[in-house]
matplotlib code that plots the C-alpha trace (Angstrom):
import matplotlib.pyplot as plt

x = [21.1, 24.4, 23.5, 22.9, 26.5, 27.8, 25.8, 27.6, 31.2, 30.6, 29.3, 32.4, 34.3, 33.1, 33.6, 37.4, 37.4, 35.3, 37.4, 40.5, 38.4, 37.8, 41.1, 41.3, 42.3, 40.5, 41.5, 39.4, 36.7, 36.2, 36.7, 33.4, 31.1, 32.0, 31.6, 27.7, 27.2, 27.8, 25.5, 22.7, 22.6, 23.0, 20.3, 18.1, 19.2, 18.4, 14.9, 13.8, 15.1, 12.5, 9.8, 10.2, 10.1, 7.1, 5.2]
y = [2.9, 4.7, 6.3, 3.7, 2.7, 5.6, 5.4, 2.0, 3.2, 6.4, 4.2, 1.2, 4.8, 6.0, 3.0, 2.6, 6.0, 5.5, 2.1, 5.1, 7.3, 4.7, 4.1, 8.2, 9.0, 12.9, 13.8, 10.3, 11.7, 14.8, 13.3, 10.5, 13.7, 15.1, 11.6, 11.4, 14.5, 13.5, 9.9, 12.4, 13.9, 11.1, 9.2, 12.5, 11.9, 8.7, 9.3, 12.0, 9.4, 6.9, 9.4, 10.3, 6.2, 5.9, 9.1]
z = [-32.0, -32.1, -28.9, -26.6, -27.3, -26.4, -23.4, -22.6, -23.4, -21.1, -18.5, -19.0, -18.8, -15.5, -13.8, -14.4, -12.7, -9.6, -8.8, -8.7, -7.0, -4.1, -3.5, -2.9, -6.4, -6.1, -9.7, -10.7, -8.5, -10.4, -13.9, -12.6, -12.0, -15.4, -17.2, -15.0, -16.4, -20.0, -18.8, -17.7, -21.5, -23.4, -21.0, -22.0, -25.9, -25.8, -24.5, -26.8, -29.7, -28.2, -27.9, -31.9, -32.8, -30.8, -32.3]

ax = plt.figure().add_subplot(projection="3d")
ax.plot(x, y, z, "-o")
ax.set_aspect("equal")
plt.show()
């Protein structure tokens, strides 16, 4: 599912932020938010795609 994998890249993405943002990087702090953001919709994507395969 073409989804989940982008899922996984957004999350692999995010994380190499937040280590920056721990360390006090704000601008990597700001640019984690937007990337949960664009987790959130996927996640929601991802179930509506496993709703339709189960229907």
């Amino acid at each position: 599912m073409q989804e989940f994998d982008t899922l996984k890249n957004l999350v692999e993405e995010a994380e190499m932020d937040l280590q920056k943002a721990q360390s006090g990087n704000k601008a990597a702090g700001t640019r984690v938010r937007k990337k949960m953001q664009d987790i959130k919709a996927a996640a929601q994507t991802i179930r509506a795609k496993v709703l339709e395969m189960r229907d």
